[in-house]
C-alpha positions as CSV (number, residue, x, y, z in Angstrom):
1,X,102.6,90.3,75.2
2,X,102.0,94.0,75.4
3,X,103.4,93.7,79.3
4,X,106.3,92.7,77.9
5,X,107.0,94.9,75.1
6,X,106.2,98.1,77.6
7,X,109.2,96.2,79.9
8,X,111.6,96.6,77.3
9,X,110.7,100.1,76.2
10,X,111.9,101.4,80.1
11,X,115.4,100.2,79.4
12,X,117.9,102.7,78.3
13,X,118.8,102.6,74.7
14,X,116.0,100.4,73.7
15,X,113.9,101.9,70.9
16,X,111.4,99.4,70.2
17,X,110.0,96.2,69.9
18,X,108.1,93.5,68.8
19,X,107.2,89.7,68.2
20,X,106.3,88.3,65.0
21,X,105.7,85.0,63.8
22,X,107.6,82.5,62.3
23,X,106.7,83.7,59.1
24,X,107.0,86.8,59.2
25,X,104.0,88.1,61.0
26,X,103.7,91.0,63.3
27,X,102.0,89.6,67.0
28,X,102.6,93.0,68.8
29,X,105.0,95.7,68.7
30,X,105.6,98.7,70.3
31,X,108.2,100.8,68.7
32,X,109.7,104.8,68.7
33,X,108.4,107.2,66.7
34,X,111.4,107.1,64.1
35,X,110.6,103.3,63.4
36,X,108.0,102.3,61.1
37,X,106.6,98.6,62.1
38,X,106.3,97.5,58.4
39,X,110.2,98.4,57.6
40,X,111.2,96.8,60.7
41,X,109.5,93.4,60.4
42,X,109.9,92.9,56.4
43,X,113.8,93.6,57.6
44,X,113.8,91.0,60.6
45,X,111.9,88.5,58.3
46,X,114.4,88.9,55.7
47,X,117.2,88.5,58.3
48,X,115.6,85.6,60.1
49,X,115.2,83.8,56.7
50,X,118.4,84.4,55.9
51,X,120.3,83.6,59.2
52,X,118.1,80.4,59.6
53,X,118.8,79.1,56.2
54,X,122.3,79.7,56.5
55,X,122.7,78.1,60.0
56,X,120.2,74.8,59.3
57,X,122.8,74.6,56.1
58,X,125.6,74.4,58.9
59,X,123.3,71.2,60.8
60,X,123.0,74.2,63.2
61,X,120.5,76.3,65.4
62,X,120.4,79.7,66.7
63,X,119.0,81.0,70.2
64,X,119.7,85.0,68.8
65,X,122.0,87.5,66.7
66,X,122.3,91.0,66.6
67,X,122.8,93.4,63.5
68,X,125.1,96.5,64.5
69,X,124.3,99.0,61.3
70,X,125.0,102.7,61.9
71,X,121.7,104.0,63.1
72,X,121.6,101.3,65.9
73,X,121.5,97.9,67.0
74,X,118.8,95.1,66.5
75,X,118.3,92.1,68.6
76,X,116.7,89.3,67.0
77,X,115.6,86.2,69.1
78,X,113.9,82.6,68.9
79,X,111.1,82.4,71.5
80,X,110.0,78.8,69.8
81,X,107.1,79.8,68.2
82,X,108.0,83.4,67.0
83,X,110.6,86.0,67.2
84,X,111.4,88.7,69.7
85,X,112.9,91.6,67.8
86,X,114.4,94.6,69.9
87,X,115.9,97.7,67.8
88,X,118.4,99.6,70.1
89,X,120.6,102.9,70.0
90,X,124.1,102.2,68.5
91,X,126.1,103.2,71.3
92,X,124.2,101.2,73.9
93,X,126.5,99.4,76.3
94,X,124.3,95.9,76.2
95,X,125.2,94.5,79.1
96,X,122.0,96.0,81.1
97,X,119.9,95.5,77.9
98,X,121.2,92.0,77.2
99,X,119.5,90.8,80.5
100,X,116.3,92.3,80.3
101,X,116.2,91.0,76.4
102,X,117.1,87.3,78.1
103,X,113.5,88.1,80.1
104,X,111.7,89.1,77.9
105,X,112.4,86.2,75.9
106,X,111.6,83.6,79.0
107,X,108.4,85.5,79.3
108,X,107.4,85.9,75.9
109,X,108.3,82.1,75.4
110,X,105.8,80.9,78.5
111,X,103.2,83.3,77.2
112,X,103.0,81.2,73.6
113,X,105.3,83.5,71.2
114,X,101.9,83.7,68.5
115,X,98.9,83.9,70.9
């Protein structure tokens, strides 16, 4: 997991990362210095619960969203059995990012998302 995490940390604009749990609970993250792990997971937790609840009301699923707020980005994404959550720059073009984000994902997903 940690393989993965260091991945997306080498692409441009990215300023962290991590995977946690379908409840809520942090697997592994590596994040910047200006992010605090416990503010970001309680905040994709509270997003995931949110989203997911509003798109099962729809009879619906989701593969990822993104938040755009005005300190940056953040990438949230089902891996099956946890979440890959990727906090970016603002400005970030993600057309570079997006990819990588689609690998990590595949990887994280054939790794077990929880283990």
């Amino acid at each position: 997991m940690r393989s993965v995490l260091r991945a997306l940390a080498d692409v441009p604009g990215v300023r962290g990362s991590m995977v946690v749990t379908q409840d809520g609970i942090v697997v592994d993250s590596l994040l910047g210095r200006s992010l605090r792990e416990e503010v970001v997971g309680a905040m994709a937790a509270s997003l995931i619960l949110g989203t997911r609840r509003a798109v099962e009301a729809a009879r619906q699923s989701f593969e990822s969203f993104s938040l755009v707020s005005t300190h940056g980005k953040m990438i949230v994404a089902d891996t099956g059995s946890a979440f890959l959550i990727v906090v970016l720059d603002r400005n970030i073009d993600l057309g570079h990012a997006e990819l990588e984000i689609r690998s990590a994902v595949r990887k994280v997903k054939s790794l077990g998302g929880a283990e």
